[in-house]
matplotlib code that plots the C-alpha trace (Angstrom):
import matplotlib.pyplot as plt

x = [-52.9, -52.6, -51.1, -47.9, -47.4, -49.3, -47.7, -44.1, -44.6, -44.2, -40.8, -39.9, -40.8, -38.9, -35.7, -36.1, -36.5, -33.1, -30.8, -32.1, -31.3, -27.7, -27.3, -26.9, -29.7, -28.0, -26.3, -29.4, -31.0, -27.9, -28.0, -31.9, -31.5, -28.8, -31.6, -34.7, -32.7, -31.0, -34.7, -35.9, -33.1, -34.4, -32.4, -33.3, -36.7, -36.4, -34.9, -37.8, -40.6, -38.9, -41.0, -38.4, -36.3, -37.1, -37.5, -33.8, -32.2, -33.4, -32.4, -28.9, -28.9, -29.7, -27.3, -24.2, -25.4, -25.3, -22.4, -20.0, -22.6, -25.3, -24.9, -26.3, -29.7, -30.0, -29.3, -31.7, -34.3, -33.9, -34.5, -37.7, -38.9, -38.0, -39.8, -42.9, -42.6, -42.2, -39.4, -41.1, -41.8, -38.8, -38.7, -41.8, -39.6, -37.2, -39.5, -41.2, -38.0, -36.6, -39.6, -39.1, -35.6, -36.8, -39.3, -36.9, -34.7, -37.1, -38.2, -34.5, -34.0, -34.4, -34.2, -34.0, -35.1, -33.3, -33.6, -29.8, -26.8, -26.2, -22.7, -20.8, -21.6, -25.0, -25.6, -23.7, -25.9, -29.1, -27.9, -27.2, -30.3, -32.1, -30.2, -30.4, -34.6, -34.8, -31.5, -28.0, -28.6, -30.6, -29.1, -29.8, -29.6, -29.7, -31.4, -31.9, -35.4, -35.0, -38.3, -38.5, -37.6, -35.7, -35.8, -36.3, -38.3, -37.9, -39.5, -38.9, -41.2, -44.3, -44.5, -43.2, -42.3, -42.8, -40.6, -39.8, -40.9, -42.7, -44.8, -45.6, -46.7, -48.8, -50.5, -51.0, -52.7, -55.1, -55.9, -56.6, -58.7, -61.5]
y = [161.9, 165.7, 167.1, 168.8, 170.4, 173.4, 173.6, 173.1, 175.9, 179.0, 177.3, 176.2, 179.7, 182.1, 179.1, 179.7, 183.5, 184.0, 181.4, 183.3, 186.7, 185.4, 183.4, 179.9, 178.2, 174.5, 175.0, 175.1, 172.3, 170.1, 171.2, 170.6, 167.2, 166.2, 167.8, 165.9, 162.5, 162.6, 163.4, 160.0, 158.3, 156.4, 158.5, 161.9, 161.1, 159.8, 163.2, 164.8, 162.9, 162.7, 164.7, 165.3, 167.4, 170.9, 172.7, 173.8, 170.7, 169.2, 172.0, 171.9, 167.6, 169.1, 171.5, 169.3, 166.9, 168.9, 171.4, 171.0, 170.8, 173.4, 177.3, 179.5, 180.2, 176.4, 176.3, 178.7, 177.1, 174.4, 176.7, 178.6, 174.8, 173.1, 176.5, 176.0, 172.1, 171.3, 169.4, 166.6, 169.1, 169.0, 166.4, 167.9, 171.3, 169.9, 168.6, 171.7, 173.5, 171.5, 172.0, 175.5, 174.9, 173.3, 176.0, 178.4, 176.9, 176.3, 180.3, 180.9, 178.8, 180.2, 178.7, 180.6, 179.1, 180.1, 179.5, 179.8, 180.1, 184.2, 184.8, 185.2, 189.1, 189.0, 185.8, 187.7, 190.4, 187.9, 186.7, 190.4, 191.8, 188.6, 188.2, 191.8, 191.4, 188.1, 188.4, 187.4, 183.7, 183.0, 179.8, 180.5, 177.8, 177.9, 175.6, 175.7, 175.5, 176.0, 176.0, 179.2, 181.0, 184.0, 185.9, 183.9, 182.5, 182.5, 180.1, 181.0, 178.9, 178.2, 181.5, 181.8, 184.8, 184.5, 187.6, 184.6, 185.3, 181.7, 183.5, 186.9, 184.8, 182.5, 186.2, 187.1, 184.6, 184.3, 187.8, 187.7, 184.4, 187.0]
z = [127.1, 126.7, 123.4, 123.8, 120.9, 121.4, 124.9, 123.1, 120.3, 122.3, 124.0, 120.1, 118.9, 121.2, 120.9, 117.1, 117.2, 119.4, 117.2, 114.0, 115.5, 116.8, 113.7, 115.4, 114.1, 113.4, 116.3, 118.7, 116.8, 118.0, 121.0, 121.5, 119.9, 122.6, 125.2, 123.6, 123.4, 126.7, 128.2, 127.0, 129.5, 132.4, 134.8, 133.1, 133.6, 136.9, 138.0, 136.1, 138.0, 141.3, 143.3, 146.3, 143.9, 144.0, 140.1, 141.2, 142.1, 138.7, 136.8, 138.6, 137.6, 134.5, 133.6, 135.1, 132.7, 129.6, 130.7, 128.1, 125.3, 125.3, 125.7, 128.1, 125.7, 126.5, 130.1, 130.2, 128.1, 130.8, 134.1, 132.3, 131.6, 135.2, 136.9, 135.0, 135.2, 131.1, 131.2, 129.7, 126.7, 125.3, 122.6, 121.5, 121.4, 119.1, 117.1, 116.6, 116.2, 113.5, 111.2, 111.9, 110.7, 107.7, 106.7, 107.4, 104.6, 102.2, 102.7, 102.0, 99.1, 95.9, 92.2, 89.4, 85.9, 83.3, 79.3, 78.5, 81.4, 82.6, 82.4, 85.4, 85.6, 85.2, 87.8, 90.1, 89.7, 89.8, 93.1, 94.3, 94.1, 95.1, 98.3, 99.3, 98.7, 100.5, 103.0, 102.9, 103.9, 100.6, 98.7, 95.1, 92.4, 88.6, 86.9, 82.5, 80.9, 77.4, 76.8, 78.3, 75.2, 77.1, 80.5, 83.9, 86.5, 90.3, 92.7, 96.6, 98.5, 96.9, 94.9, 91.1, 89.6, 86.1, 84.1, 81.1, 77.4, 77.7, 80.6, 78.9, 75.5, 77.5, 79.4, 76.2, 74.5, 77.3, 77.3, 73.5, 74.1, 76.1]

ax = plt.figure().add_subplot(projection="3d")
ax.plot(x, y, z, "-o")
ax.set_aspect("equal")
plt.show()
């Protein structure tokens, strides 16, 4: 059996790219997970592997289908896929799509460690400069480490940036340990 997923990543890609420009990210992963689970139908498969339907004529079964619930990226989505017959790709373009999603989230997600609670003020102005480096859409959390000593720590992603007095003691007893 062929792999789809490096067939589907391209599609996934370009769906992602288009919903994070328009800002309507969630709402084309509903509407792709109404596309991937109405594709595993009997009848939506049918119509897919009927070979007296032209790409058209499925596309058409298609769209009437899903009118009321999918945009016009979607509809779209459908006609690029039925002209280059992939319909059959697109559970595998959900699937690719929400771990896009999730990424995407996690890339947007930053905590910031903190030895004692900032005042309003100066979280605001944490959370002002942090969202203007790493975009508007950043969810930023707070979260206490007294053992810190003073100053904070950010994690986004995988990366930590270390700016507490814990950190610059540690730096400095390794460099004195040369």
């Amino acid at each position: 059996m062929i792999e789809l997923t490096p067939l589907a990543r391209p599609y996934a890609k370009a769906l992602f790219s288009s919903a994070n420009e328009s800002s309507k990210l969630e709402e084309m992963a509903a509407e792709l997970k109404i596309m991937a689970s109405a594709s595993k139908t009997e009848g939506v498969i049918n119509a897919i592997e009927n070979p007296t339907l032209s790409r058209h004529e499925v596309t058409e079964i298609l769209v009437k289908l899903f009118e009321e619930s999918i945009t016009d990226t979607s509809k779209k989505l459908l006609e690029i896929l039925a002209e280059n017959k992939r319909l059959n790709l697109l559970e595998s373009i959900h699937s690719i799509y929400q771990d896009l999603l999730e990424q995407h989230k996690q890339q947007n997600s930053i905590e910031v460690f903190v030895a004692v609670e900032p005042g309003e003020g100066a979280k605001e102005n944490i959370e002002q400069k942090l969202r203007s480096t790493y975009g508007k859409d950043a969810n930023i959390y707070f979260s206490k480490d007294p053992k810190m000593m003073g100053g904070l720590s950010i994690k986004i992603g995988d990366e930590t940036l270390d700016l507490s007095i814990r950190g610059k003691v540690n730096k400095l007893v390794n460099q004195l340990n040369f």
